[in-house]
C-alpha positions as CSV (number, residue, x, y, z in Angstrom):
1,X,11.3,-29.6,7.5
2,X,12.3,-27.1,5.0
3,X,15.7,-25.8,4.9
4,X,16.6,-22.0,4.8
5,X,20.2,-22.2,4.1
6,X,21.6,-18.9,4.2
7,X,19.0,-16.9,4.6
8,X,21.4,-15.2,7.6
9,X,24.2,-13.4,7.2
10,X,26.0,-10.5,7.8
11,X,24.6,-7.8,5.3
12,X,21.0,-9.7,5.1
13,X,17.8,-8.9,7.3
14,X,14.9,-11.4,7.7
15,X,11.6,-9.8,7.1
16,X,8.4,-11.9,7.9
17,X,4.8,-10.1,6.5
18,X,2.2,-11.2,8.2
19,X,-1.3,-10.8,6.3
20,X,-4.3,-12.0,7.7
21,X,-6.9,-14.1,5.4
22,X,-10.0,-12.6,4.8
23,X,-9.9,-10.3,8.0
24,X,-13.2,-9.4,8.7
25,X,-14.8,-12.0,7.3
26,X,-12.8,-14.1,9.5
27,X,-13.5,-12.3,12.8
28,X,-17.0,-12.6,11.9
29,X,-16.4,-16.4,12.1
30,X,-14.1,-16.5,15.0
31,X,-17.4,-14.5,17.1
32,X,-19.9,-16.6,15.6
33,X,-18.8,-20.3,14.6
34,X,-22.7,-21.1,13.0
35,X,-21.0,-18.5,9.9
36,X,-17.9,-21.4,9.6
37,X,-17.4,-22.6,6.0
38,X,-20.3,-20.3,4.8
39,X,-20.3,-17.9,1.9
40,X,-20.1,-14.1,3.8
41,X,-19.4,-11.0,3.0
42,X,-19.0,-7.7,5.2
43,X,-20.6,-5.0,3.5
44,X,-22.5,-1.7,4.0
45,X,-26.0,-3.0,5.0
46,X,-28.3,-1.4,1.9
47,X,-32.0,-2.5,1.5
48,X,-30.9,-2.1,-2.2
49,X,-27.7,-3.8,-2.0
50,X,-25.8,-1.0,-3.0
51,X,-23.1,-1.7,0.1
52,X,-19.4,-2.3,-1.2
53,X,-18.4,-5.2,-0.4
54,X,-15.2,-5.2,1.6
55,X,-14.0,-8.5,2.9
56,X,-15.3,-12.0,1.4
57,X,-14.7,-15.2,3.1
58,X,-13.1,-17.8,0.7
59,X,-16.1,-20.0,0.2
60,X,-17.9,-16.4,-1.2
61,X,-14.6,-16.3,-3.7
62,X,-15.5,-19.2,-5.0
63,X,-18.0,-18.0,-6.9
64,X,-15.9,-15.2,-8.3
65,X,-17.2,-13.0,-5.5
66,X,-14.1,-10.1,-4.4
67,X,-13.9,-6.7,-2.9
68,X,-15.2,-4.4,-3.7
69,X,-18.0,-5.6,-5.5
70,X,-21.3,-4.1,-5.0
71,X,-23.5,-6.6,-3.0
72,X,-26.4,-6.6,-5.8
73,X,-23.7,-7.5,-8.4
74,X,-22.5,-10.6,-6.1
75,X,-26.1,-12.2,-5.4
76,X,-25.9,-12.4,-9.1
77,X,-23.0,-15.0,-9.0
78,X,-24.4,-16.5,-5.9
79,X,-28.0,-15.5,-4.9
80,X,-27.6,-17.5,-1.3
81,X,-24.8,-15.3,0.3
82,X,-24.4,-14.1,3.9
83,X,-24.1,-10.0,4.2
84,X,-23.1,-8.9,7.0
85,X,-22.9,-5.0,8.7
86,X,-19.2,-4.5,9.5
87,X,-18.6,-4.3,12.9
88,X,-15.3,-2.0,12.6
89,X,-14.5,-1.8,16.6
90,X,-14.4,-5.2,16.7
91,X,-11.8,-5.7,13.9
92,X,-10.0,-2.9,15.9
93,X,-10.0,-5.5,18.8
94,X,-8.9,-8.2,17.2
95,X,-5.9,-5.8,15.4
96,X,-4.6,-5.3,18.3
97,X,-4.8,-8.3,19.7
98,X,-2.6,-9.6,16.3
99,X,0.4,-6.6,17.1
100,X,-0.1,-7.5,21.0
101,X,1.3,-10.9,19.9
102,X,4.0,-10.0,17.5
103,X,5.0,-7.1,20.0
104,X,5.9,-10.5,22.3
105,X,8.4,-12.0,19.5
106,X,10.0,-8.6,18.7
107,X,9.6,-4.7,19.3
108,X,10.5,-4.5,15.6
109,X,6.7,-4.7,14.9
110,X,5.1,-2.1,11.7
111,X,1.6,-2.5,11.0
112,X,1.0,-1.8,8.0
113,X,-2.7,-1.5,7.9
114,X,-5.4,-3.0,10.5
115,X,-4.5,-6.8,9.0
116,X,-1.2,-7.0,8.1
117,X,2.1,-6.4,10.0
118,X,5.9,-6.8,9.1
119,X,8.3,-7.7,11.4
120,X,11.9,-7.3,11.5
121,X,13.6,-10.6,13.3
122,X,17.5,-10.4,11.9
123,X,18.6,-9.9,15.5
124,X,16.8,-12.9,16.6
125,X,19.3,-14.9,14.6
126,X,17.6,-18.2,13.9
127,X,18.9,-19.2,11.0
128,X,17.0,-22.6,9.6
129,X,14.8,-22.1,12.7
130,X,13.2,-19.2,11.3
131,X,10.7,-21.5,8.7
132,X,9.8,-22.8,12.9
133,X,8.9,-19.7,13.9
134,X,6.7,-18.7,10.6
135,X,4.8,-21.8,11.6
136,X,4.3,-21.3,15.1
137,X,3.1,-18.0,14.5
138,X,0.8,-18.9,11.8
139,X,-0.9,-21.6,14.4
140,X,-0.7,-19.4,17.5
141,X,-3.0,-17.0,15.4
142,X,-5.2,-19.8,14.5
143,X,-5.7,-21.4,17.7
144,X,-5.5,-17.8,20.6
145,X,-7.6,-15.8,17.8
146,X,-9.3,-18.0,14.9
147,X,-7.6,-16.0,12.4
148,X,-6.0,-17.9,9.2
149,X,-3.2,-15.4,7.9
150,X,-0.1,-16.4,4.9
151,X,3.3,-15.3,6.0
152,X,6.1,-14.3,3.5
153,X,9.7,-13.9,4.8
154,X,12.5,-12.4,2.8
155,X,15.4,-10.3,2.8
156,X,13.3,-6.8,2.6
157,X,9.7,-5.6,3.0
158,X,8.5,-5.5,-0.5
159,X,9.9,-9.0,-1.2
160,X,7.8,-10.4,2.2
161,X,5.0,-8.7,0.8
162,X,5.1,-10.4,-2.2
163,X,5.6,-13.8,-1.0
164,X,2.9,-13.8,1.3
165,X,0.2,-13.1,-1.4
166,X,2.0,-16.3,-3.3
167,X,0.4,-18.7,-1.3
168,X,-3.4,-17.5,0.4
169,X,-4.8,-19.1,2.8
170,X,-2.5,-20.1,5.5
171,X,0.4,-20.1,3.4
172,X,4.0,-19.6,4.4
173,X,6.3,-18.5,1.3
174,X,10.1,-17.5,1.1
175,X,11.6,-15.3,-1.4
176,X,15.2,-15.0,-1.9
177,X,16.4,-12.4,-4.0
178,X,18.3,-15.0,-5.8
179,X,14.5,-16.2,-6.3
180,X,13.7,-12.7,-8.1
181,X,14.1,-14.6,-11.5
182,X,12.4,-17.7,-11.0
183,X,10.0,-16.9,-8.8
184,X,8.9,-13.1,-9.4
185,X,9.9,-12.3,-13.1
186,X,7.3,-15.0,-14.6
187,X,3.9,-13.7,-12.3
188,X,1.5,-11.4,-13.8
189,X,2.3,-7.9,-14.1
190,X,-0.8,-6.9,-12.4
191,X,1.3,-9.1,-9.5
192,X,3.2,-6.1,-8.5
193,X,2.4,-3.8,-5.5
194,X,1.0,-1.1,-6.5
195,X,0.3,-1.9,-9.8
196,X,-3.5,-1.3,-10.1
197,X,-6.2,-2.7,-12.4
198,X,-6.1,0.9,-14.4
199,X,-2.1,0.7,-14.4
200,X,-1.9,-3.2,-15.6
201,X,-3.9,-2.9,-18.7
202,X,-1.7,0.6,-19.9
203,X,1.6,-1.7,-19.6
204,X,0.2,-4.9,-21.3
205,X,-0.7,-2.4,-24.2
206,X,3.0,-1.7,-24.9
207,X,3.8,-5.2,-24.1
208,X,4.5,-5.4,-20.6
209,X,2.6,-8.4,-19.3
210,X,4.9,-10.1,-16.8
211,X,7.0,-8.6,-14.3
212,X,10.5,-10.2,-16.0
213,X,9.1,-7.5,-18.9
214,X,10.3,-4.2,-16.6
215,X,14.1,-5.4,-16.9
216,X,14.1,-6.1,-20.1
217,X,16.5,-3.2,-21.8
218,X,14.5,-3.5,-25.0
219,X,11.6,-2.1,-23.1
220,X,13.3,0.4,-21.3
221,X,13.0,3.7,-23.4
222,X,9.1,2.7,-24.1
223,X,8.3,2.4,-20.4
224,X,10.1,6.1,-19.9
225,X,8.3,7.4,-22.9
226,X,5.1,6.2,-21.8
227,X,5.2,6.5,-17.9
228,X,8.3,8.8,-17.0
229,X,11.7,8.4,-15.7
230,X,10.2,8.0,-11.9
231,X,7.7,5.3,-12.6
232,X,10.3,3.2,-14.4
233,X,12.5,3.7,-11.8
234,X,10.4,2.8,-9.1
235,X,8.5,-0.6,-10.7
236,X,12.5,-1.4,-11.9
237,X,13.7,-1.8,-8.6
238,X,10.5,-3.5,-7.4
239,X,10.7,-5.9,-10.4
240,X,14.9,-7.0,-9.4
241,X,13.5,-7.3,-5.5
242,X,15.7,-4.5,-3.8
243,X,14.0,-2.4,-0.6
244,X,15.9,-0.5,1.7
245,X,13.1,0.5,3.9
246,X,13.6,-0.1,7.7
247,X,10.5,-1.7,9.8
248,X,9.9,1.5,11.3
249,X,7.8,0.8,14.5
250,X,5.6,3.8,15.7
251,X,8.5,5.3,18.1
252,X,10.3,5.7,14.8
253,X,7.2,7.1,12.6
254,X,6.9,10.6,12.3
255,X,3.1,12.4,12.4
256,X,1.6,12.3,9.2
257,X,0.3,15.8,7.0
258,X,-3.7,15.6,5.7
259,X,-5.9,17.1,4.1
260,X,-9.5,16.9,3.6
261,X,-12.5,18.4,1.9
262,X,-16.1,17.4,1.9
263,X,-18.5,18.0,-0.9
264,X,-22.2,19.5,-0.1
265,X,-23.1,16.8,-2.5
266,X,-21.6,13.6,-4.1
267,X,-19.4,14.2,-6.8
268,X,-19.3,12.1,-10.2
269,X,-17.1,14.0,-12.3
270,X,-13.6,13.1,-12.0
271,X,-12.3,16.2,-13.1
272,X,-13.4,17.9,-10.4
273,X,-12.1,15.7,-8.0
274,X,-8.8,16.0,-10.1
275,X,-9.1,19.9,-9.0
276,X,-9.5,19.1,-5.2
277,X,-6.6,16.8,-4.8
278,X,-4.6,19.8,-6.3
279,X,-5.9,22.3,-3.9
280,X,-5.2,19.4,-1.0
281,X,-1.6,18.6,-2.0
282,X,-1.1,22.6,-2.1
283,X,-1.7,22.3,1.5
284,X,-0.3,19.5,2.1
285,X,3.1,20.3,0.5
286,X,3.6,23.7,1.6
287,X,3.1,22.5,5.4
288,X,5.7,19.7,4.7
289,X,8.1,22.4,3.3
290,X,7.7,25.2,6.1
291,X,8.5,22.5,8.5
292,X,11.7,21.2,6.8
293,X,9.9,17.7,6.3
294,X,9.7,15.1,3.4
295,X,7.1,12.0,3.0
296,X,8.3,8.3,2.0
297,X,4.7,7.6,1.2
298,X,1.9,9.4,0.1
299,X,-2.1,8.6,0.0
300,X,-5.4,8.9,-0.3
301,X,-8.8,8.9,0.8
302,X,-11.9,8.1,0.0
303,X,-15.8,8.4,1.2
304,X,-18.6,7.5,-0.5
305,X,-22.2,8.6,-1.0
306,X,-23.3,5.3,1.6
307,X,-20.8,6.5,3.8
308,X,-18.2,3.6,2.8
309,X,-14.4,4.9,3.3
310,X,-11.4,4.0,1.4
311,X,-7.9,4.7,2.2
312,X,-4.8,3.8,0.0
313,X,-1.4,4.9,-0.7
314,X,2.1,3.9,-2.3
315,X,5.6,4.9,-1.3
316,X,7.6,7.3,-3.1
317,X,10.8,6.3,-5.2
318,X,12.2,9.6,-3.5
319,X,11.3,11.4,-0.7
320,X,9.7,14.4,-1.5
321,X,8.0,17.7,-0.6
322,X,7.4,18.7,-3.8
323,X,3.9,19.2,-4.7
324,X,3.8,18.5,-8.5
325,X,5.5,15.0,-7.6
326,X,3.3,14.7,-4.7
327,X,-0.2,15.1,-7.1
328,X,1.0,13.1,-9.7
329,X,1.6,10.3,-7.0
330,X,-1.4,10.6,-5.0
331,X,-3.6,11.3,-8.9
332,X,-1.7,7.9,-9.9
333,X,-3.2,6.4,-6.0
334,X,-6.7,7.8,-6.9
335,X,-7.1,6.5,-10.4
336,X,-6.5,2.9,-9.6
337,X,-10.0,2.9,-7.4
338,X,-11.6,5.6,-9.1
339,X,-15.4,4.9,-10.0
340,X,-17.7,7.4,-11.8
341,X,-20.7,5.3,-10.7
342,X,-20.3,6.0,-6.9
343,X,-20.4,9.7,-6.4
344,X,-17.9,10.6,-3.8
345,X,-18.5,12.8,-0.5
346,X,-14.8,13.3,0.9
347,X,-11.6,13.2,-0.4
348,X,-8.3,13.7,1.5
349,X,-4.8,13.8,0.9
350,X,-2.3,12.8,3.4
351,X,1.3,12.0,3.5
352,X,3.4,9.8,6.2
353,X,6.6,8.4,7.3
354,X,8.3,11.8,7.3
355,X,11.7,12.3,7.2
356,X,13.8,15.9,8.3
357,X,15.4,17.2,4.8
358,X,17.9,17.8,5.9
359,X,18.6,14.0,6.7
360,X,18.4,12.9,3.2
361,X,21.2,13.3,0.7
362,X,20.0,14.2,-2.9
363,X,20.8,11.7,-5.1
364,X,20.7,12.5,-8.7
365,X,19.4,9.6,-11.0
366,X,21.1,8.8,-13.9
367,X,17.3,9.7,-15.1
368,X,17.1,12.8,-13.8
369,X,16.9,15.9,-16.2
370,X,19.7,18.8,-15.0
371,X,18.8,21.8,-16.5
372,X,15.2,21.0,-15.0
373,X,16.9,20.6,-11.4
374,X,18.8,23.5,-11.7
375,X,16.1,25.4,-12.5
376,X,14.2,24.0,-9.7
377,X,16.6,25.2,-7.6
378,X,16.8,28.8,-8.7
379,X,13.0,29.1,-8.3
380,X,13.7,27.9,-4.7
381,X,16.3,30.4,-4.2
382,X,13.8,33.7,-5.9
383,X,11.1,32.6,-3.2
384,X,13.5,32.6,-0.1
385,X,15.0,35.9,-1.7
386,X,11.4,37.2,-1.8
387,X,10.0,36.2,1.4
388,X,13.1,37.4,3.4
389,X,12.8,40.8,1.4
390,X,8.8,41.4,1.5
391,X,8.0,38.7,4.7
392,X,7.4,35.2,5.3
393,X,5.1,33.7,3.0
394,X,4.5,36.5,1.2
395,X,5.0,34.3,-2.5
396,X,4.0,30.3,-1.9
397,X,4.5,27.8,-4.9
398,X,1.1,25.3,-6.2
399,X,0.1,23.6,-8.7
């Protein structure tokens, strides 16, 4: 049995991430055992095998097969794969029957996306037993559901995350923060959430290929020269393993603000798109400021000329309603899936887990420029003194 000593005390929460293996390719399994131990892949169904690959089972990885690949590309590494039409109600089933289950160990339950979930189990108070409890969970999926999933359990969210991508499939993986060094600082710096494949290569030009490279003082003043004083805050407090974000449950999570637009035809030209998002987060923004409201996170989506849609986002280092932090965020979102061979048909902004202003204190970063803050503030103050004077709404700020 391994031993958790002290992973319980009195300022420390337990977080478990759940993240299911190869999700729909392993529902497709679990409804239809003849596919077990077979290359798949769920993908658009294309007569030209143009579909996107979204899910490949482990024996299609193998082969160096990953999402999202376009079908025609993986028959080159392996001409004998299984594609398969997603079925996305079913998946929607078999989420629910995955937070069903958690909802039974704690109401502490945040699903983060359709196959993976974080749960908060510091009242539980198990101490050692906790490792007992990864494991049960891990088989009760296995054998109620046919669903292989990795667990990570830590002191915060991000650091769960983390550990549960350390050891895929069925892998259970702790991650102390006293474990930052060891553990964290030596991985890959294309490792770290929300460091993209567009992101990684940028950092490893200015010599920033391991996440122990972001703590490093002697790379401090390039990484803020090159990326700003937010990113380097942001991927500095990811790289030393400290999260303050609660488990919010969806009693606790606001309604989100979106935005959409949807081009007569698909669009190639990034620049364009660039133009869109900026029109979106306008929107976007100016409904978050009229209703007093800040975002913790902030995304993007995605559809494709074959219909395929894509949704990601990234939390902000400080909640905002500011729409110039907003675009750069949801531009820096975009970029990392961004491909000028797929001609896009929708794009959408949205922003979630909103917060009243008024409930979060301003905290000025050593970082932070104060001449640029105050002038922030005394544009704010010239558009209240205007709308009050000439009526609401009369001047609105964009980008």
């Amino acid at each position: 049995m391994n031993k958790i000593p002290g992973i319980v005390n009195k300022i420390s929460r337990i977080i478990l991430h759940i993240d299911m293996n190869a999700f729909f390719a392993s529902v497709e399994v679990a409804e239809n055992e003849e596919l077990r131990g077979k290359p798949i892949v769920v993908a658009h169904d294309d007569p030209l095998d143009r579909g996107i690959i979204v899910s490949p089972s482990y024996e299609a990885r193998k082969y160096g097969i990953h999402a999202p690949m376009i079908v025609r590309e993986a028959k080159k590494l392996y001409p004998h794969i299984i594609v398969i039409n997603g079925h996305y109600e079913l998946y929607e089933r078999y989420s629910n029957l995955f937070k069903e289950y958690l909802l039974k160990i704690t109401p502490l339950v945040e699903m983060a996306s359709i196959d993976e979930a974080f749960i908060d189990i510091t009242d539980l108070n198990l101490g050692e037993k906790t490792i007992q409890l990864a494991q049960k969970i891990q088989t009760d999926l296995l054998k109620l559901y046919k669903l292989p999933c990795s667990i990570g359990i830590a002191p915060n969210k991000f650091l769960a995350k983390m550990a549960s991508d350390m050891k895929k499939p069925l892998g259970i993986t702790i991650l102390r923060k006293r474990d930052v060094p060891t553990m964290l600082w030596p991985l890959p710096i294309e490792d770290l959430m929300y460091i993209g494949k567009k992101t990684s290569p940028k950092l490893k030009a200015i010599g920033i290929n391991t996440i122990g490279d972001l703590v490093k003082i002697e790379n401090k003043k390039i990484l803020i020269e090159t990326f700003g004083n937010n990113f380097y805050e942001s991927v500095l407090q990811r790289a030393n393993g400290i999260d303050d974000s609660p488990v919010t449950t969806e009693s606790s999570i606001a309604t989100s603000v979106s935005a959409a637009h949807t081009f007569m035809s698909p669009i190639y030209d990034q620049s364009i798109i660039y133009e869109m998002i900026k029109v979106l987060i306008n929107s976007v923004s100016y409904r978050l400021q009229t209703e007093h409201q800040i975002a913790l996170n902030v995304g993007i989506q995605v559809r494709y000329a074959d219909l395929y849609t894509l949704s990601r986002s990234k939390p902000l280092y400080k909640a905002s309603n500011d729409e110039y932090q907003l675009y750069q965020n949801a531009k820096e979102v975009f970029d990392e899936f961004f491909d000028s061979e797929k001609g896009i048909r929708l794009v959408g902004v949205f922003c979630n887990r909103l917060i009243a202003q008024k409930d979060e204190p301003k905290q000025i970063s050593i970082f932070d420029d104060l001449n640029e803050i105050e002038k922030k503030q005394m544009v704010n103050k010239l558009l209240n003194d205007i709308n009050q004077q000439f009526g609401k709404n009369s001047v609105k700020k964009g980008i």
